[in-house]
N, CA and C atoms as a LAMMPS dump frame, in Angstrom:
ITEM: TIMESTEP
0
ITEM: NUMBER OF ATOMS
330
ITEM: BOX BOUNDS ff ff ff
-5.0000000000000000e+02 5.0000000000000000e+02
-5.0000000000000000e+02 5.0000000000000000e+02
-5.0000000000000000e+02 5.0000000000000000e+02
ITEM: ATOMS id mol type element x y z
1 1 1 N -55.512 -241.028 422.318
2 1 2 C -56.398 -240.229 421.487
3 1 3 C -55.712 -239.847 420.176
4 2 1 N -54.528 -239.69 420.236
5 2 2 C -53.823 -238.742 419.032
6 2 3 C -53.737 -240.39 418.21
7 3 1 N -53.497 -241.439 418.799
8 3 2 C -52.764 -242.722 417.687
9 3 3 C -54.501 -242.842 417.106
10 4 1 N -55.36 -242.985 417.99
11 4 2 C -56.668 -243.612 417.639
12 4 3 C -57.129 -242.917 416.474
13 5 1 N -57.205 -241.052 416.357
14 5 2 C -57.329 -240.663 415.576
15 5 3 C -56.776 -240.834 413.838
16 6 1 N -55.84 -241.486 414.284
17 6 2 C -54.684 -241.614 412.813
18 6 3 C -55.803 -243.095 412.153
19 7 1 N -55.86 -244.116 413.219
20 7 2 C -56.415 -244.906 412.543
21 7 3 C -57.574 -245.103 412.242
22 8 1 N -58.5 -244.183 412.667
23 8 2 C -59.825 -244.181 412.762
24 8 3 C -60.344 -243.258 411.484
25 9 1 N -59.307 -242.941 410.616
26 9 2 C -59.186 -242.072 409.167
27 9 3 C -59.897 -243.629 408.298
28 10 1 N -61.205 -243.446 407.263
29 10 2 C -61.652 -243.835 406.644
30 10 3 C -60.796 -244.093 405.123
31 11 1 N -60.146 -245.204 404.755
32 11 2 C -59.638 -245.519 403.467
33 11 3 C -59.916 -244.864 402.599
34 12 1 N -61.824 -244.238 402.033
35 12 2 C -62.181 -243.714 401.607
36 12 3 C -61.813 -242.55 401.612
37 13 1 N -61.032 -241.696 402.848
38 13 2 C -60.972 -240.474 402.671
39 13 3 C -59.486 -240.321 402.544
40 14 1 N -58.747 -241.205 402.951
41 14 2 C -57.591 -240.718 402.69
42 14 3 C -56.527 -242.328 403.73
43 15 1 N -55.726 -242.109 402.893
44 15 2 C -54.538 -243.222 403.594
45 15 3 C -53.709 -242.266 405.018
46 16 1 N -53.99 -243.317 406.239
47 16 2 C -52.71 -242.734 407.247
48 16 3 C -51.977 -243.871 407.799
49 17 1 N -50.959 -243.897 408.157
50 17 2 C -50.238 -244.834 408.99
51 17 3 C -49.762 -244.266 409.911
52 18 1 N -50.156 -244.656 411.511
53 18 2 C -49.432 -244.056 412.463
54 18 3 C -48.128 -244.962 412.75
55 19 1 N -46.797 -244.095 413.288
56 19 2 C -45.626 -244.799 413.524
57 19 3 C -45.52 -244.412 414.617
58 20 1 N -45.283 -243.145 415.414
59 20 2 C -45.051 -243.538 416.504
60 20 3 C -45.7 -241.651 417.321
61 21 1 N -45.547 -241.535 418.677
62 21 2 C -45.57 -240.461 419.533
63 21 3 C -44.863 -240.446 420.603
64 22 1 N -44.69 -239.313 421.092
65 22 2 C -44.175 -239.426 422.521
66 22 3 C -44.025 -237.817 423.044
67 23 1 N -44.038 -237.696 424.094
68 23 2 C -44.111 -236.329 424.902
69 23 3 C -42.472 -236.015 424.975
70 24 1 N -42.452 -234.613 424.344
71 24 2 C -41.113 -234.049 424.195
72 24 3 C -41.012 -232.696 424.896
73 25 1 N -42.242 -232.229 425.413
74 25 2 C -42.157 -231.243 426.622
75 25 3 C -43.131 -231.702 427.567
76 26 1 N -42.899 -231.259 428.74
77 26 2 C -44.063 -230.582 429.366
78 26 3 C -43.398 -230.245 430.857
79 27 1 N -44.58 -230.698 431.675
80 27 2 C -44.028 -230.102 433.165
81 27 3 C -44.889 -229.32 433.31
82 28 1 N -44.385 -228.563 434.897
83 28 2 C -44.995 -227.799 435.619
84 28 3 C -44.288 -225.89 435.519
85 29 1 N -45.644 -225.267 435.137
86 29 2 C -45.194 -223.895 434.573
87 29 3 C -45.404 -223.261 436.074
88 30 1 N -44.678 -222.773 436.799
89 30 2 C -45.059 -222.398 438.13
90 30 3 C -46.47 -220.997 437.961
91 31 1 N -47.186 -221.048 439.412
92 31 2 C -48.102 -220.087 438.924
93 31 3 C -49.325 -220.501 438.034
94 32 1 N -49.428 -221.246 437.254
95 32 2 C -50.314 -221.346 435.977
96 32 3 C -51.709 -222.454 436.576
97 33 1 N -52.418 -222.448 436.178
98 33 2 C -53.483 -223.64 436.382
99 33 3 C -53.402 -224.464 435.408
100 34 1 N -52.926 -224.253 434.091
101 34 2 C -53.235 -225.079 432.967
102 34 3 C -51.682 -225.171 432.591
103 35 1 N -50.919 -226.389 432.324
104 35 2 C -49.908 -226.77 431.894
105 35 3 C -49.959 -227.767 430.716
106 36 1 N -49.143 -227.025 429.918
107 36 2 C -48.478 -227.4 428.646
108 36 3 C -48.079 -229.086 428.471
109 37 1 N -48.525 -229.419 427.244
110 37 2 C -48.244 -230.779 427.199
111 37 3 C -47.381 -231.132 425.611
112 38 1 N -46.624 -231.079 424.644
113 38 2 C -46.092 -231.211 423.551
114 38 3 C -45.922 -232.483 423.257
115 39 1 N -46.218 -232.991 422.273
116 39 2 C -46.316 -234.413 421.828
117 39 3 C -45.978 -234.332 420.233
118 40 1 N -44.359 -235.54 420.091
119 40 2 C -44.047 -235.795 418.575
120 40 3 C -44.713 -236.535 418.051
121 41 1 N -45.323 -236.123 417.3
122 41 2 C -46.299 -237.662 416.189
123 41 3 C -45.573 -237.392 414.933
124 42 1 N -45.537 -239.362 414.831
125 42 2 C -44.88 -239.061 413.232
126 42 3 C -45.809 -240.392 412.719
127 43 1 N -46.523 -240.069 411.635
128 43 2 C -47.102 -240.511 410.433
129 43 3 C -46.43 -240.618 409.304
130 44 1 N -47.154 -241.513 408.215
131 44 2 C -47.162 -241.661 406.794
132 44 3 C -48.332 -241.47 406.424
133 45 1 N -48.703 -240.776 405.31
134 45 2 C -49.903 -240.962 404.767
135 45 3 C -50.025 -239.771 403.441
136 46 1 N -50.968 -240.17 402.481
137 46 2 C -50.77 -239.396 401.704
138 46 3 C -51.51 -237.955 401.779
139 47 1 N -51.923 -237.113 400.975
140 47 2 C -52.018 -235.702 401.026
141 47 3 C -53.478 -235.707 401.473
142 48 1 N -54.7 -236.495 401.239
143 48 2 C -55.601 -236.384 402.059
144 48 3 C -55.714 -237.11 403.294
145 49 1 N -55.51 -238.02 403.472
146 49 2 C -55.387 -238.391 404.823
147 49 3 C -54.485 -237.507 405.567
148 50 1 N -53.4 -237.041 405.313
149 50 2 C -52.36 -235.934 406.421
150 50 3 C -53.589 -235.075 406.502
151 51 1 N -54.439 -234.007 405.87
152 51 2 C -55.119 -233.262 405.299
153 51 3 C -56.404 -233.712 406.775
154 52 1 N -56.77 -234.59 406.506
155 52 2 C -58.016 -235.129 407.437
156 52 3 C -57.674 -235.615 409.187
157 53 1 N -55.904 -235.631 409.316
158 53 2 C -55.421 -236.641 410.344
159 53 3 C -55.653 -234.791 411.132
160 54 1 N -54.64 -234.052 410.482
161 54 2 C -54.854 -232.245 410.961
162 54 3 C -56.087 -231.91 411.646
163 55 1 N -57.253 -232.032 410.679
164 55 2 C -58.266 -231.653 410.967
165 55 3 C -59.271 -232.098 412.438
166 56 1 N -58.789 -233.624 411.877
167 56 2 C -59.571 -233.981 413.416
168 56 3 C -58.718 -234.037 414.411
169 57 1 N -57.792 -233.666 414.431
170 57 2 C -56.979 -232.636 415.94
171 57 3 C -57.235 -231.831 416.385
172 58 1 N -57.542 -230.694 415.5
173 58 2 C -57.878 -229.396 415.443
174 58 3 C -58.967 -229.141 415.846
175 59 1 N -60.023 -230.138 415.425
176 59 2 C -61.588 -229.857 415.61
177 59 3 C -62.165 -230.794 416.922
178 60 1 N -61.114 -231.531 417.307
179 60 2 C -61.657 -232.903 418.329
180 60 3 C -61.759 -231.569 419.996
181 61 1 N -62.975 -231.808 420.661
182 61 2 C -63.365 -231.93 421.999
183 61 3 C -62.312 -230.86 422.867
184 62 1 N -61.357 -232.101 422.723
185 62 2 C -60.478 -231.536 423.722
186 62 3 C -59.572 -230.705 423.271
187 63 1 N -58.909 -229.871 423.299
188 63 2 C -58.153 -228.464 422.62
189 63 3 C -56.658 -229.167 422.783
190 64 1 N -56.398 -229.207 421.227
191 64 2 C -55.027 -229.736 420.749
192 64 3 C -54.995 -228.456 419.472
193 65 1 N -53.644 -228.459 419.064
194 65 2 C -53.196 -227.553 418.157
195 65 3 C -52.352 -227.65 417.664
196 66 1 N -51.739 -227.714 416.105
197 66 2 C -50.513 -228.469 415.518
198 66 3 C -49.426 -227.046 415.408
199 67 1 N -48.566 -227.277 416.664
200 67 2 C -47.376 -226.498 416.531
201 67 3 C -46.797 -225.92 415.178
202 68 1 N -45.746 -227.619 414.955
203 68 2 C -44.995 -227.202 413.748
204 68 3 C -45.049 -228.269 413.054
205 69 1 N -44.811 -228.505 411.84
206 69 2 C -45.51 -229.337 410.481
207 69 3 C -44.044 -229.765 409.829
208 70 1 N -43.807 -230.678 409.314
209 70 2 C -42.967 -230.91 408.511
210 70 3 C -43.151 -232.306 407.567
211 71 1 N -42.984 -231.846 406.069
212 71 2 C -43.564 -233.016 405.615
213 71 3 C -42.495 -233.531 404.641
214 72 1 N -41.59 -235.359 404.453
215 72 2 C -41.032 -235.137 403.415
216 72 3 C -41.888 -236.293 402.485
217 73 1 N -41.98 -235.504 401.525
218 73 2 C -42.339 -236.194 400.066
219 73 3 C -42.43 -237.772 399.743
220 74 1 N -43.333 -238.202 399.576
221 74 2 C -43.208 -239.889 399.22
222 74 3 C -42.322 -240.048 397.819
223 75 1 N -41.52 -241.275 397.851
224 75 2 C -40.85 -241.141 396.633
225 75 3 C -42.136 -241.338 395.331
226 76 1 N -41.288 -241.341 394.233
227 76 2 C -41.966 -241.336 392.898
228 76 3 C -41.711 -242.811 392.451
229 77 1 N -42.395 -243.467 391.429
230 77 2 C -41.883 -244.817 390.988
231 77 3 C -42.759 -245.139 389.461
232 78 1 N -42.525 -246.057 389.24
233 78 2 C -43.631 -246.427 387.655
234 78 3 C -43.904 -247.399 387.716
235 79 1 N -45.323 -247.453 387.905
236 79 2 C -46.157 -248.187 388
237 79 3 C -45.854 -249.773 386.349
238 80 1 N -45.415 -250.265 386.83
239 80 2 C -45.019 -251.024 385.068
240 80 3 C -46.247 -251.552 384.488
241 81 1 N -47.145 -251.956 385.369
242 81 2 C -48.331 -251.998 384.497
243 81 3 C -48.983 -251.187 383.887
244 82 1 N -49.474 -250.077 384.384
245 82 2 C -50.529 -248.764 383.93
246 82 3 C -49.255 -248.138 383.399
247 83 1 N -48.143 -248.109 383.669
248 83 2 C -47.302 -247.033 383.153
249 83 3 C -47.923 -246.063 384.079
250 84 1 N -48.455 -245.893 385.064
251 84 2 C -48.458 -244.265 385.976
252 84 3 C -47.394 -244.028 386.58
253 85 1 N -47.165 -242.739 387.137
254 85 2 C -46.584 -242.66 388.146
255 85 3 C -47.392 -242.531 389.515
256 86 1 N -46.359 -243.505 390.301
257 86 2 C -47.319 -243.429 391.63
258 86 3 C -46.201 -242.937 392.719
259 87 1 N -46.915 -242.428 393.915
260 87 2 C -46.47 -241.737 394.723
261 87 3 C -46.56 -242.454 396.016
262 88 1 N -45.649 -242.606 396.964
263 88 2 C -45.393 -243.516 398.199
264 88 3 C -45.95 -242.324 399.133
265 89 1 N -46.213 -242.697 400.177
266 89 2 C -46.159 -242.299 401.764
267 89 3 C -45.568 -240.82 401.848
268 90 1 N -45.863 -240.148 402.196
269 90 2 C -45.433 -238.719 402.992
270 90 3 C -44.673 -239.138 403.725
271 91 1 N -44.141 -239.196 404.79
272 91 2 C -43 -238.828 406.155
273 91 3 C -43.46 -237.411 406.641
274 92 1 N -44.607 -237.707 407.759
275 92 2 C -45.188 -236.495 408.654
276 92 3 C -44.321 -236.37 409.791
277 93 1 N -44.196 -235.223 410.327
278 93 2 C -44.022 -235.283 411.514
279 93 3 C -44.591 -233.461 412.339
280 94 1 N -45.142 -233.888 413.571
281 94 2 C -46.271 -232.741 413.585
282 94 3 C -45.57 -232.765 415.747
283 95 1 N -45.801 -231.611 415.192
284 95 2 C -46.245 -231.818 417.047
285 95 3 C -47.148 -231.008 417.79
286 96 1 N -48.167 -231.288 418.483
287 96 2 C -49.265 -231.226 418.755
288 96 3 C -49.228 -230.92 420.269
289 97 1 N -49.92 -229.454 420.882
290 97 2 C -49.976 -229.086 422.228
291 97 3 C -51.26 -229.054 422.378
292 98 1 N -51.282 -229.418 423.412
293 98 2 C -52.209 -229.565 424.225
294 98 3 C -52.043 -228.623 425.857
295 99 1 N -53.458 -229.109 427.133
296 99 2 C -52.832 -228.346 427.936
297 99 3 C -53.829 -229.448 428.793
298 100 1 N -53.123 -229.361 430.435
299 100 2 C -53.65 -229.816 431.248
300 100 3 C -53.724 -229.46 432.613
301 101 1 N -55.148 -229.2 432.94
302 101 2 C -55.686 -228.542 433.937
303 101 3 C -55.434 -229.16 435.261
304 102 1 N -54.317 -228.015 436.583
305 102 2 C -53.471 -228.786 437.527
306 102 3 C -54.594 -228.063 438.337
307 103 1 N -54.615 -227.21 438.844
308 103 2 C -55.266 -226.391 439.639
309 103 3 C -55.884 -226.75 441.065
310 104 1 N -56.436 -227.906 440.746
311 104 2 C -57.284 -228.867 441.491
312 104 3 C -56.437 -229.662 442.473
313 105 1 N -55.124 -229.968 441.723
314 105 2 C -54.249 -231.055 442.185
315 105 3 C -53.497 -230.161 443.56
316 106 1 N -53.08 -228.722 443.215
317 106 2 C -53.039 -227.981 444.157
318 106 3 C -53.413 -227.591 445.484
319 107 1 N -54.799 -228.058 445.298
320 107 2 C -55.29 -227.608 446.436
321 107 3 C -55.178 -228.48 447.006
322 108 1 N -55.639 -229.55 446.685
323 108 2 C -55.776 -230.976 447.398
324 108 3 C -54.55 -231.341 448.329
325 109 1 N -53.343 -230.579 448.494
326 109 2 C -52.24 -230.606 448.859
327 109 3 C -52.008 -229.237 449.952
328 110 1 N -53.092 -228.801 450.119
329 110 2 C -53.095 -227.752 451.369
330 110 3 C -53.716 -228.419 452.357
């Protein structure tokens, strides 16, 4: 769900590239019904696509939430034709909790 989202970002609205994820917490919280799930995602993409990749995390179905954010800067360069300056890729990296409902799995084990 989290990679599909990266690519399922419309050109039109914004550039993303997904690179990679992986689960950097989780487990079993003793006591709890709902356990914690933490996941590293790291992207490229520029300021609206990061902007839109957030959003539909935030707003998708199932309850995800972007921990902690860190973004480094795409380099700068000159364009030699237009003479612009153009701007490369962000370097995202986000990590995203989630939670998953054990409760059930419990019982089934009495």
């Amino acid at each position: 769900l989290i990679e599909r989202m990266a690519r399922e970002i419309s050109p039109s609205l914004g550039k993303v590239e997904f690179k990679a994820v992986r689960i950097i917490q989780g487990g079993v919280v003793k006591g709890q019904d709902y356990q914690p799930i933490t996941y590293q995602v790291e992207i490229a993409g520029d300021l609206n696509g990061t902007i839109k990749y957030i959003d539909l995390i935030e707003k998708d179905t199932r309850f995800m939430m972007v921990k902690t954010l860190s973004l480094r800067p795409g380099a700068l360069s000159l364009d030699p034709e237009s003479q612009r300056v153009v701007s490369a890729l962000h370097q995202v990296n986000l990590e995203i909790v989630t939670y998953v409902y054990t409760a059930g799995q419990k019982r089934k084990g009495k």
